[in-house]
Structure formats: C-alpha cells, structure tokens
C-alpha positions as CSV (number, residue, x, y, z in Angstrom):
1,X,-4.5,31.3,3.9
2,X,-0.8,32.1,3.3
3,X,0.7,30.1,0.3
4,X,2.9,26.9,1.1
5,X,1.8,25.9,3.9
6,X,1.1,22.5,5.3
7,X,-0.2,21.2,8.7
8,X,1.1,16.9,9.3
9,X,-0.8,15.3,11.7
10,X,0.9,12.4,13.0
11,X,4.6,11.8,13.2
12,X,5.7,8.4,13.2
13,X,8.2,7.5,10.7
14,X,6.5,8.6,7.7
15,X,5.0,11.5,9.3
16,X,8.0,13.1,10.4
17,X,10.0,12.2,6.9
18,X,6.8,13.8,4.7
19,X,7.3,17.2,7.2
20,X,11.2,17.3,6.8
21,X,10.1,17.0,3.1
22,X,8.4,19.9,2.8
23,X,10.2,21.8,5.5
24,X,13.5,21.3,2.8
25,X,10.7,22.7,-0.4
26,X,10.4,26.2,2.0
27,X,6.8,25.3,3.3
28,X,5.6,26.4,6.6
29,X,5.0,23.4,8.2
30,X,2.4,22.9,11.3
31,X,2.8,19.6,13.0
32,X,1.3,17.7,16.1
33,X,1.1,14.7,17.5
34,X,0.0,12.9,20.4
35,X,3.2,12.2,22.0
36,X,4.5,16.1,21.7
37,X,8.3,15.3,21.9
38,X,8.2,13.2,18.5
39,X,8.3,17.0,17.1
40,X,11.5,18.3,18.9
41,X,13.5,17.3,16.0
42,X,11.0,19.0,13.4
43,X,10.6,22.2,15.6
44,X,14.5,22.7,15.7
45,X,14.3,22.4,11.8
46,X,11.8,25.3,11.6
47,X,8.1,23.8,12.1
48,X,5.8,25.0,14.5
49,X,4.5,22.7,16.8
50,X,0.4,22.8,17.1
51,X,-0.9,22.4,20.8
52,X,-4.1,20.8,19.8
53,X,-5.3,18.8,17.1
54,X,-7.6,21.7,16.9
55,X,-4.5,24.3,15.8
56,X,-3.0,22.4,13.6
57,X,-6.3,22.1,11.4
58,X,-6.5,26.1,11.7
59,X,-2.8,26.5,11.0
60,X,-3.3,25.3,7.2
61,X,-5.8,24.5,4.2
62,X,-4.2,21.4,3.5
63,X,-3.5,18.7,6.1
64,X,-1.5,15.8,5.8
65,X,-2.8,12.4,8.3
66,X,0.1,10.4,8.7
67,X,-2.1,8.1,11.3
68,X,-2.3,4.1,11.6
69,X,-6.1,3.7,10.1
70,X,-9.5,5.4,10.0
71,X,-10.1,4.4,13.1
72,X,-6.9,6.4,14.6
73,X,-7.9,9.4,12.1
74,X,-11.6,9.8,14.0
75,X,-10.0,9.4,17.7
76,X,-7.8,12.3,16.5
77,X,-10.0,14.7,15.0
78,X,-13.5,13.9,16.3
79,X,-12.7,17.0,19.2
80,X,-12.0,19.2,17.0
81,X,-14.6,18.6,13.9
82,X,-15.1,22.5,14.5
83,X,-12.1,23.4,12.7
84,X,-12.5,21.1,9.4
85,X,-14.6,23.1,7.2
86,X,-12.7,24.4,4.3
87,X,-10.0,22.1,5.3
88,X,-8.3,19.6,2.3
89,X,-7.8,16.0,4.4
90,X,-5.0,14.0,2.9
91,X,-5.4,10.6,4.2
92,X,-1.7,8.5,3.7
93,X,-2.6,5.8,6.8
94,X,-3.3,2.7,5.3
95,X,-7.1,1.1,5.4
96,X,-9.4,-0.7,3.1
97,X,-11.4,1.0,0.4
98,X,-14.9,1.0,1.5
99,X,-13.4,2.9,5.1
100,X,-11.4,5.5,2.5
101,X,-15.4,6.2,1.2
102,X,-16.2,6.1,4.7
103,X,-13.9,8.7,5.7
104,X,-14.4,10.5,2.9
105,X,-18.5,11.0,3.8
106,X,-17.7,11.7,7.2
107,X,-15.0,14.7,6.6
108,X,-17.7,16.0,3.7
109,X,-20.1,16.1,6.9
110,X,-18.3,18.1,8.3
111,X,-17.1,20.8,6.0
112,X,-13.6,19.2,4.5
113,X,-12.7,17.7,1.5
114,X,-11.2,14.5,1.7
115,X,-8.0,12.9,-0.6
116,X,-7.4,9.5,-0.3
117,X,-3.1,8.3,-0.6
118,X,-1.8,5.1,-1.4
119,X,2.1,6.0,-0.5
120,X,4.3,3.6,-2.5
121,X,7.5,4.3,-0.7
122,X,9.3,3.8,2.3
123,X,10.5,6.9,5.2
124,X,13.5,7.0,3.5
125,X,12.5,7.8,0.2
126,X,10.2,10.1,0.7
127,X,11.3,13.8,-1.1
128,X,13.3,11.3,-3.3
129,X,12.8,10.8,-7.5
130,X,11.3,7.8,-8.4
131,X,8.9,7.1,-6.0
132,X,5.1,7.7,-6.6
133,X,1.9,8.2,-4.2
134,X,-1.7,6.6,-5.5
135,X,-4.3,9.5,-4.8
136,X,-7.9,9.5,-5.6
137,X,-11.3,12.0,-4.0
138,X,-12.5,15.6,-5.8
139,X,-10.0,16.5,-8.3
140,X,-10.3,20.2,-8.0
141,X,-8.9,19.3,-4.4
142,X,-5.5,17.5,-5.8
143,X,-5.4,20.0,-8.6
144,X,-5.6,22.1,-5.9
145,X,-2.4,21.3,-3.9
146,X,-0.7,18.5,-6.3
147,X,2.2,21.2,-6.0
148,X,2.4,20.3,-2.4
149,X,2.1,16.5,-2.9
150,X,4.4,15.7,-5.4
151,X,7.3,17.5,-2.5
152,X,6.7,14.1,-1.2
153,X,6.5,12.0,-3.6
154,X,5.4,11.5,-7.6
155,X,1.5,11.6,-7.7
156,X,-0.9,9.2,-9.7
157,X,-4.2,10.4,-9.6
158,X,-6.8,7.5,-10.1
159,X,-10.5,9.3,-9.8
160,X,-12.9,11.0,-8.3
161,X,-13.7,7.6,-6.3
162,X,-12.2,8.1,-2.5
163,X,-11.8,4.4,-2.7
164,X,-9.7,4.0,-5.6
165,X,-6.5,5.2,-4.2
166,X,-7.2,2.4,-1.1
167,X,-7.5,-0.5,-3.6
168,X,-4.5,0.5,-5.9
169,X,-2.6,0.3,-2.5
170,X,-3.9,-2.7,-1.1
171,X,-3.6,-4.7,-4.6
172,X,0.2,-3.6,-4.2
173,X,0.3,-4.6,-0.7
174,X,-1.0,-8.0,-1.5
175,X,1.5,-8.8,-4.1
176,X,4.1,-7.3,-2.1
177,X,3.5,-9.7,1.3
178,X,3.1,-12.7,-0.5
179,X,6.2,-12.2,-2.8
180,X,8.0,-11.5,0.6
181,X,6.6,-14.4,2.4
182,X,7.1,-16.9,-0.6
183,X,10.7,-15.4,-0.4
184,X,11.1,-16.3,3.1
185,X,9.6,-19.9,2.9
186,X,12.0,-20.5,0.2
187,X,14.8,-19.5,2.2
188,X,13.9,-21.8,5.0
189,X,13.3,-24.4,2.8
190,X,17.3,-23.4,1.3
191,X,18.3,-23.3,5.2
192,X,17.3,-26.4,5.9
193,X,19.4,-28.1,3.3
194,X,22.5,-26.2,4.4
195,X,22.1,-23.6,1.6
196,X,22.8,-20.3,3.0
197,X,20.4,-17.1,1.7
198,X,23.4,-15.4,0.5
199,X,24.0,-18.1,-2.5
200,X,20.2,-18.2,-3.0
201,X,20.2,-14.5,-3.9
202,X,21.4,-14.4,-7.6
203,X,19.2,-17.4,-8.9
204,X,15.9,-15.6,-6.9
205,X,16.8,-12.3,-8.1
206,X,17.1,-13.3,-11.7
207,X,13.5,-15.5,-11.1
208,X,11.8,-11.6,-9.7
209,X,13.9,-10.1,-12.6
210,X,11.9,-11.7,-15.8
211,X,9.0,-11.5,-14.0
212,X,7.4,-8.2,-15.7
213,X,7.5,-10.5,-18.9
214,X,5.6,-12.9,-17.4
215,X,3.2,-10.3,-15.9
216,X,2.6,-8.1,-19.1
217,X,2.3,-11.4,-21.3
218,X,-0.3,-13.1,-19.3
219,X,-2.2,-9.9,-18.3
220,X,-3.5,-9.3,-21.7
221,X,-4.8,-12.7,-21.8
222,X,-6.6,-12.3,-17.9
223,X,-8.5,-9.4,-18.9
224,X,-9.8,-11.1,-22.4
225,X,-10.9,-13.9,-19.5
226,X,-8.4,-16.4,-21.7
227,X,-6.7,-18.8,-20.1
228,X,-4.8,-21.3,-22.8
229,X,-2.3,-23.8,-21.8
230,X,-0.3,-23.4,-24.7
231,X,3.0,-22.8,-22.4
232,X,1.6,-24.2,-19.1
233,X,-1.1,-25.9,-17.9
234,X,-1.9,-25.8,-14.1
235,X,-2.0,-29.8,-14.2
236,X,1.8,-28.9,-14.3
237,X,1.6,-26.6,-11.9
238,X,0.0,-28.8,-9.5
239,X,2.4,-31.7,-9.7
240,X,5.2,-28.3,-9.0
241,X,3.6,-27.2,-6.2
242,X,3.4,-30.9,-4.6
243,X,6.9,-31.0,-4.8
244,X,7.1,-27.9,-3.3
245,X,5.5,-29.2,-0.9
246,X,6.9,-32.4,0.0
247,X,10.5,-31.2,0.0
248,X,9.0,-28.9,3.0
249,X,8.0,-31.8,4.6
250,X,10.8,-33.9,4.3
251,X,13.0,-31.0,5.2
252,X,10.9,-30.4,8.1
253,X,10.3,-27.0,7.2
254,X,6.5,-25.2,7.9
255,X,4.5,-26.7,5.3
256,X,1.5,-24.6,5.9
257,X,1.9,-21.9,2.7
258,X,2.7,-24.5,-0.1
259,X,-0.3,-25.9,1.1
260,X,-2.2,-23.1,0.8
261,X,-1.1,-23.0,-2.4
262,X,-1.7,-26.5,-3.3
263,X,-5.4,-26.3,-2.4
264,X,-6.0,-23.5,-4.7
265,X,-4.2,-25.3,-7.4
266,X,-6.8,-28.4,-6.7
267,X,-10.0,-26.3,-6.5
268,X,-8.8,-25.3,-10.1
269,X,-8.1,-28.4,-11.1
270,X,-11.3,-29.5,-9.5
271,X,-13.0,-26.7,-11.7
272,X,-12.3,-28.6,-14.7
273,X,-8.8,-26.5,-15.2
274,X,-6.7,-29.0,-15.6
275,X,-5.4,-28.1,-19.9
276,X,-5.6,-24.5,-18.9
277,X,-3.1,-22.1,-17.7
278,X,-2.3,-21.6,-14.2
279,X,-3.2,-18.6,-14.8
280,X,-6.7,-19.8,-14.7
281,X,-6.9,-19.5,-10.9
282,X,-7.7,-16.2,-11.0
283,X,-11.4,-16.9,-11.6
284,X,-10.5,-19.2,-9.1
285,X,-9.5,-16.5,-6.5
286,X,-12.8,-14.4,-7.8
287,X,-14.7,-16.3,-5.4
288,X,-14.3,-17.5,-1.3
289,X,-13.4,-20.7,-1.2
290,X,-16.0,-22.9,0.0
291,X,-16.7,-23.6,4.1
C-alpha cells in the first residue's frame, strides 16, 4: 500500500467535505458513490473516481463510510465483501450502538477491521481546529491511521468497544435535539405573545451560557447517586413546569412537550421525590415509563 492514501465512500455533504479535507493534507484520495456525478467536483480537485464499490476498497487500506446507517453501509459493500480483507472500515454514518458491534462482527467476518466515528461537527468544519470526532474498535487500527483521521477532525479515542463511539454520539445527539427543540417551543411560546426571537436571543443565550456550571456541579452529585434539594427541589420544579405549561395553553401554542415534561416531573414526584433535586429524575429516566 502506498502511504497517504484514503478511499471515501459516500459523498453527501460530509462525505465530500472529509475528501476535500484530505485532498488539501496531499492524500491520494479514492472516492465513489452511487450517484457518480456527486464526484465531478472532487475529481477536478485531484481524486480519482472508483467505478465500483469494489475499486475503491482496493484503491486503499483505510476507508472512510460517509453512508446514512448500517443498513446503507451493507447495501453498499455486501457485492464486493471480496475486497475487505486487510481493509481498515471507518464508519462516520450515524446508528445505535449495538448496530456499531453489529457492523463491527460482520466486517471482522469478512477480513476488515472495523472503527467506529461519532463526528461532532458539521460539513463546514470539517479540516477546521476545534472540532473533535468520538472513535472507538481495535486500537492498533486507529493507532494505525489516527494521522489520517485527525486531517478531519480532532480524535477522542474511547475503547476497544465498537459501540462506545455510537453511544458517546447519540448521548450528544440527545442533549443536542432536545436543547434545540426546547429552544424552539420557547420561541413559539415568545411569538405568540408578540415577542419576536431576535429580543429573546440575549436572555436564552446567557441561560445556555451558565449552563456548564450547572452541569459540572450537579454531575458530581448524579454519579455519587445523590440527589439533595438543598438548592432545588423538583416539587419546585413541578409547579415551573405547570406554568410552563399553562402559558402554552393559554397562548395557544403546542402544549405537547411541556407536557412531556410535566409527566416526568410527576412520576418523580410520584416516586416519593418531592424534597429532592430535580435532578433526581434521572433515576427516573433509568427506567421506561410504565404502559
């Protein structure tokens, strides 16, 4: 295998942004994807465009998957299985862990090792400081090629576990989606009193800006499983959240995720919560709720 080279399969956004990447570092850059013309761009910059799934894996050791899931990644290189052995699969699609140790027992099946990605940045940022990638499978395989990676972004290794990488991302995910949709819902709710989002920004951004206190504070105390109400107790929270609430209703604004949120406040209180922190619901969360 020549040196610095690096096959990306798939080129959606992503895909094509982690090629240009390495294209700019000097690599020799192998790309295909299903719809051939989404590589004109990259092929004018210098890569070579594969024919065949099956050329791309020959082209080079390591392999970038820029694909939507697992699902996508086995429709792609199922045909051409013949080619994976000796092969490094980087997977930076999204999906949950148990399919990243899925994936992971399927490409060791066939002859590849297998690196599971957790990409915590955006198109534009990738090949940019500050920006960091969750990776986790056989460490001798990112020791391997972390060279390559970090092109595209910073690289946290979290284990030998395939999975690991996938849960890292998915946590993030989670707190990232609900911070956006509370962030919406409280710009309805600002909308429908004639409060534009523009004069909502400042007090929301400084809310999101002490949060890290808040976070590292309170962490210490979840993993010791302690849950004082010594600053808050979630019977406070639970007369907030109501009023929360009703202002949506009276506003006339979707009531449905202060709801949500309501009930999980009650199944706390219900839980015999009611002096402790709000921070309580997380053992709360632990476990589905009931049917």
């Amino acid at each position: 295998m020549r040196e610095q080279e690096v096959s990306v399969i798939g080129l959606g956004p992503m895909g094509r942004a982690m090629a240009r990447a390495s294209l700019g570092k000097g690599y020799r850059v192998t790309v295909w994807n299903r719809t051939a013309g989404k590589a004109d761009e990259l092929v004018a910059a210098g890569a070579d465009r594969a024919a065949t799934v099956h050329d791309a894996l020959a082209a080079s050791q390591l392999v970038v998957l820029s694909l939507t899931d697992n699902d996508a990644v086995y429709t792609v290189l199922e045909p051409a299985t013949e080619a994976l052995p000796g092969r490094v699969l980087v997977n930076l699609g999204s999906d949950t862990p148990e399919s990243a140790r899925r994936a992971a027992r399927w490409a060791s099946g066939h002859g590849a090792r297998y690196l599971t990605g957790g990409v915590q940045a955006s198109p534009p940022d990738i090949g940019q400081p500050g920006f960091s990638t969750f990776y986790s499978g056989p460490k001798e395989a990112f020791d391997a090629h972390r060279e390559a990676l970090e092109v595209l972004t910073g690289t946290d290794y979290r284990g030998e576990d395939p999975g690991l990488a996938a849960v890292y991302y998915q946590v993030g995910m989670d707190l990232f989606w609900t911070t956006v949709l509370g962030w919406l819902h409280a710009l309805a709710l600002a909308d429908a009193h004639g409060v534009p989002a523009e004069e909502v920004l400042p007090s929301a951004s400084s809310m999101l800006a002490g949060m890290p206190d808040f976070l590292a504070f309170y962490t210490r105390r979840i993993d010791a499983g302690e849950y004082p109400g010594d600053l808050e107790k979630l019977a406070m929270g639970v007369a907030s959240v109501d009023h929360v609430l009703e202002t949506s209703r009276g506003a006339g604004v979707d009531t449905s995720l202060p709801s949500a949120v309501l009930e999980v406040f009650r199944r706390g209180m219900a839980a015999g919560r009611a002096d402790d922190s709000a921070t309580s619901l997380v053992e709360v969360l632990k476990k589905p709720a009931a049917a």
